[in-house]
KELUMLUM-227297 format. One record per residue (C-alpha): residue in three letters; z, y, x. Coordinates in steps of 0.001 Angstrom, whole numbers, plus 500000, padded with zeros to 6 digits. Layout:
REM KELUMLUM-227297
ALAZYX
...
***
This chain:
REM KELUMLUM-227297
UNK962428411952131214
UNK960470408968131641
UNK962662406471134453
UNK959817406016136555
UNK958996410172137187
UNK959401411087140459
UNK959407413906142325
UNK956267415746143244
UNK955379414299146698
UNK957704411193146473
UNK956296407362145047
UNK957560404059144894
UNK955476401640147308
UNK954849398060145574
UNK954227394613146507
UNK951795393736148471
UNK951476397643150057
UNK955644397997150926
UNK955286394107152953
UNK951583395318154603
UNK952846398770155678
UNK956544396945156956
UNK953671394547158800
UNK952226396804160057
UNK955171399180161536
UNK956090395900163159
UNK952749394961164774
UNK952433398980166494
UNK956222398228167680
UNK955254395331169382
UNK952609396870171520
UNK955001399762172080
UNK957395396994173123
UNK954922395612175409
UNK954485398614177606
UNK958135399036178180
UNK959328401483175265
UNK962421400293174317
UNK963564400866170388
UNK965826403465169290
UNK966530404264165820
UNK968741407765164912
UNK969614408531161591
UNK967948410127158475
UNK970482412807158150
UNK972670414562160793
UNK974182418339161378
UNK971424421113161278
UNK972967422635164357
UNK971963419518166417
UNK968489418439164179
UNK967207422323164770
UNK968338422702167996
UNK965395422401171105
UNK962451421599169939
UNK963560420736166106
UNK963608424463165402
UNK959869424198164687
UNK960950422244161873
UNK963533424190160306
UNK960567425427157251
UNK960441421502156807
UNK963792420554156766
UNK965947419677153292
UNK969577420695153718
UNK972635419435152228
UNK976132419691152446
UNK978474417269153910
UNK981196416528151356
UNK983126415103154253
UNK983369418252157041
UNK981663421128154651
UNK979389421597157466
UNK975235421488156629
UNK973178418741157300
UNK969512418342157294
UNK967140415539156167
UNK964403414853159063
UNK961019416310159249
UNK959982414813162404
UNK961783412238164712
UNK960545413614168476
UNK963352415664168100
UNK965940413415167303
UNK964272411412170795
UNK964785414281172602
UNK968881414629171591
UNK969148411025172456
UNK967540411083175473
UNK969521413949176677
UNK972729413128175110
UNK973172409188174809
UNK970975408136177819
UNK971248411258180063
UNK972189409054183077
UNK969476406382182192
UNK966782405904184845
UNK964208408457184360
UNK960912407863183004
UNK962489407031179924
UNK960579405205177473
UNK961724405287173981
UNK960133403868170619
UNK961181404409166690
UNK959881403758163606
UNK961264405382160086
UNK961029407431157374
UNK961184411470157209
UNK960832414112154502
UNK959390417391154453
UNK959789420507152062
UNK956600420993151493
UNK953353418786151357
UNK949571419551152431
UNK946507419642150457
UNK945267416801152199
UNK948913414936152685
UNK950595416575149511
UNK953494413626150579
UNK956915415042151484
UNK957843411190152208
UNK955950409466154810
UNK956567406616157502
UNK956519407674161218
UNK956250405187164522
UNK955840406485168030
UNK956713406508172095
UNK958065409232174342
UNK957726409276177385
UNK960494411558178894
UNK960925412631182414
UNK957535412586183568
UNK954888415476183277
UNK951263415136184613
UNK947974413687183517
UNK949354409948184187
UNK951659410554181727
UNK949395412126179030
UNK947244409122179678
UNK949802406171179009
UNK950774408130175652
UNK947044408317174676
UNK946584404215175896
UNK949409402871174207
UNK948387405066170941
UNK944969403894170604
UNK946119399830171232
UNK948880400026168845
UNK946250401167166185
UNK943630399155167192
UNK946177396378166595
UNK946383397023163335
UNK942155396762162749
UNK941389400591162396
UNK938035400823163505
UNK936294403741165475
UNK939934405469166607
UNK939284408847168936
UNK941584411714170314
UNK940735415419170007
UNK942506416867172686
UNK943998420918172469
UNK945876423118174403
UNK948497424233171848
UNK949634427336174360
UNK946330428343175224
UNK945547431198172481
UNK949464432249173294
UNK948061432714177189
UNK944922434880176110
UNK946487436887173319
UNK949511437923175520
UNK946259440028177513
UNK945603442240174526
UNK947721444961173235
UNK948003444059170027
UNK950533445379167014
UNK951805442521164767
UNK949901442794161995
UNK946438442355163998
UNK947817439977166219
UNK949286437923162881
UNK945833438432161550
UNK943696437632164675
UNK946101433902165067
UNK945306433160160977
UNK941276433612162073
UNK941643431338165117
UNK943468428736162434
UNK940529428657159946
UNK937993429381162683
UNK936510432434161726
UNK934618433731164072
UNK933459436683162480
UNK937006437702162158
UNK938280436698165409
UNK935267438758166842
UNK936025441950164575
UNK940177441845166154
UNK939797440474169334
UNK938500443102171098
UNK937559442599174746
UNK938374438998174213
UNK936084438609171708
UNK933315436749173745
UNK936078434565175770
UNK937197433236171845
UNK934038433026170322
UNK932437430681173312
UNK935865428343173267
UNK936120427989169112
UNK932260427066169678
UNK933358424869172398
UNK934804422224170001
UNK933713418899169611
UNK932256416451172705
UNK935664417056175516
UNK932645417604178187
UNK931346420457176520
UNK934997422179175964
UNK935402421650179220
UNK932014423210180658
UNK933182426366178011
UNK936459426504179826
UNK935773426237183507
UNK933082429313182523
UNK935442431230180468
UNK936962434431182485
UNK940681433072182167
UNK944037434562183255
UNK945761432597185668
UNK947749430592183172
UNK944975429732181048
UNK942790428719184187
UNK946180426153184396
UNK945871424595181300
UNK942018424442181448
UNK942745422142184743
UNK945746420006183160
UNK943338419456180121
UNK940784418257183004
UNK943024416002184962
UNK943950414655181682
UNK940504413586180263
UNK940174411911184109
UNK943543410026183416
UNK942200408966180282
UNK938673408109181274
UNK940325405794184152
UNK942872403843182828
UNK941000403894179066
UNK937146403561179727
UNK934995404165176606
UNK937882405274174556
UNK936583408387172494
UNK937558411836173332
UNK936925415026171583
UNK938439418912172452
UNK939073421790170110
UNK940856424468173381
UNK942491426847171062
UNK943682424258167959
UNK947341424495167800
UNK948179422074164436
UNK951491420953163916
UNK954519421680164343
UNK954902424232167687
UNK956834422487170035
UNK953719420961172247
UNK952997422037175461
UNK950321421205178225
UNK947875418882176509
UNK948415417916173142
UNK946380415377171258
UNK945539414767166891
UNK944132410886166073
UNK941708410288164149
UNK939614407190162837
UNK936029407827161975
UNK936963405779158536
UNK938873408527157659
UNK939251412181156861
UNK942602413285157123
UNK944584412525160863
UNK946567408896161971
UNK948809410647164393
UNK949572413845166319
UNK951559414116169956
UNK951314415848173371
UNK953581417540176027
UNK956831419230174680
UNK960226419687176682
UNK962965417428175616
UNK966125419787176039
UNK965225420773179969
UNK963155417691180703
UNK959385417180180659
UNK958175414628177897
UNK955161413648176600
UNK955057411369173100
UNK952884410600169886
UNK953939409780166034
UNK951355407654164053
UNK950887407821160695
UNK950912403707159644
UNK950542404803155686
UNK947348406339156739
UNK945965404410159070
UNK946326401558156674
UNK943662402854154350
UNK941320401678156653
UNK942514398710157751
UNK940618395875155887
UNK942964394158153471
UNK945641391669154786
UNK945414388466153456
UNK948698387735151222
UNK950937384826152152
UNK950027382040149604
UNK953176381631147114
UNK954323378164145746
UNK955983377310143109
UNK958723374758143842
UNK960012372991140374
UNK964091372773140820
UNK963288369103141068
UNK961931369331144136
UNK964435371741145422
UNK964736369897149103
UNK961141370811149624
UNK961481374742149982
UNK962627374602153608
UNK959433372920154642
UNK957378374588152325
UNK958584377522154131
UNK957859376803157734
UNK954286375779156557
UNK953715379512155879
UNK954489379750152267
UNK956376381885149608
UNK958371379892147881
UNK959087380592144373
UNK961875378284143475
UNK962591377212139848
UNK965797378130138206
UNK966027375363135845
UNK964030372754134398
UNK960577374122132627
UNK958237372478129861
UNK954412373341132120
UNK955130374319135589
UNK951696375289136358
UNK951770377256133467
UNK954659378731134920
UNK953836379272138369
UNK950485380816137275
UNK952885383357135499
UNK954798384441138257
UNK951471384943140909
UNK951901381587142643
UNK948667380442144302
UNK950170376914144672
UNK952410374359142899
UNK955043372028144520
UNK954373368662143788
UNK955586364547144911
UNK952951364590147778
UNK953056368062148679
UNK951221370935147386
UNK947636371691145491
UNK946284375485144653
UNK946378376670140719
UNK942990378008139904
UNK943159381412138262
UNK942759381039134599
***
């Protein structure tokens, strides 16, 4: 087997993409620093009973397991890190002042990949916001998504807003055995209306109107406030109302979309949930919404930095210098001028030749430093 064959769904990241994706973990950290969310960072591994407890059980399909050679109890690799928030918060800081407001950045794997993410490796930073549930809330989370990416140059960033509970609410109406009910939720998923018409009996209309409801968040929310809800529906059409006000006040202009009975992810969101996208890109930048955090009321978002960075135009590299060992005493300077420095390990015969051969842009010289032109 060839040394460099990984696993399906694993890769090595390379210079200059491992130094622009670290950059860029630390530039959305920053802005999460800025609002208040303090860093936190739990560990890739711990025991299953604790990662799958709460709201980690949604990941337990995701999860790798191992045993602990140490107490011969399982652990399990990370899927997601909201839930390892939540244990903290609850745990650790249970008598810190509530709202808490957490931030993390790090690495998780997953079983399985997607057809558009086959990656079972991938880079996660977010917030949570735990202890506080309304639309305020919702709309910090959504604020201090969009700047942290917008930080990082991704152009044309919007939210499409769901109600993750919502088809749970209008299903629970019908008398339904498994199988149609299993059958009627896989026809929401892909959207097929013809099929959610054929099972959903006397719901039929309600469904059809809100899975052509999605797109502009005025329009979804025209379909709902029309739509002949329960009583707990008619709730989360208002919460997903108050939100898009939250939003609209303290984010003016910032682009909002709805799909009302969406429910991606993993299924631990509540209330108003939220997917990212860029209109640079296809697949999604980052996922978050409402959840409980053991009995408290949280609401957080993960970003995807791996994938926002495809369309982020290109960061310019830090020029690298080649410092001959002769002038050794330089690097230090060289250094807080903004430069690499590549330092010589003994005397050569042509150090341009040299530097050109190990990707400086610039050679160390008596006076200072001049640029090598490619050859």
């Amino acid at each position: 087997m060839h040394p460099s064959l990984l696993p399906a769904g694993f890769a090595d990241v390379l210079p200059p993409e491992a130094e622009t994706e670290a950059a860029a973990i630390e530039a959305m950290l920053g802005v999460f620093g800025s609002h208040g969310y303090e860093r936190v960072k739990p560990p890739l591994i711990e025991f299953e009973e604790s990662l799958l407890a709460g709201t980690g059980a949604a990941t337990a399909e995701q999860t790798f397991r191992l045993m602990d050679p140490v107490s011969q109890r399982m652990m399990g690799l990370r899927a997601d890190i909201t839930p390892q928030i939540a244990r903290i918060a609850g745990a650790r800081l249970a008598r810190a002042p509530r709202p808490l407001r957490l931030s993390y950045s790090g690495q998780v794997l997953r079983v399985r990949g997607s057809e558009l993410r086959p990656a079972r490796q991938m880079a996660q930073a977010g917030v949570e916001l735990i202890g506080a549930d309304g639309p305020e809330a919702d709309a910090e989370v959504i604020a201090v998504a969009a700047e942290a990416l917008v930080a990082l140059g991704l152009p044309a960033v919007s939210f499409d807003l769901t109600l993750p509970t919502l088809a749970d609410e209008l299903l629970s109406t019908l008398s339904l055995d498994a199988a149609r009910e299993a059958a009627l939720r896989r026809a929401l998923d892909r959207k097929d209306a013809a099929e959610v018409a054929s099972l959903a009996g006397p719901l039929a209309d309600t469904l059809d109107e809100l899975l052509h409801a999605a797109g502009p968040v005025d329009r979804a929310l025209a379909a709902l406030g029309a739509s002949p809800l329960p009583a707990a529906a008619r709730a989360l059409a208002a919460r997903l109302a108050a939100t898009v006000a939250a939003v609209r006040a303290r984010s003016p202009g910032l682009a909002l979309t709805a799909d009302p009975l969406e429910f991606r992810g993993f299924r631990y969101h509540r209330g108003v949930a939220f997917t990212v996208f860029s209109g640079a890109l296809s697949e999604e930048v980052g996922r978050g919404g409402g959840y409980l955090a053991g009995e408290e009321p949280a609401t957080g978002v993960t970003l995807y930095p791996a994938v926002a960075l495809r369309a982020v135009p290109a960061r310019p590299r830090r020029p690298r210098v080649f410092v001959p060992a002769a002038l050794a005493a330089k690097a230090a300077g060289l250094r807080a001028q903004g430069f690499a420095t590549v330092a010589a390990l003994g005397p050569v015969a042509d150090a341009a030749a040299e530097a050109r051969r190990l990707g400086c842009t610039h050679l160390a010289c008596e006076d200072g430093t001049f640029p090598l032109e490619e050859e």
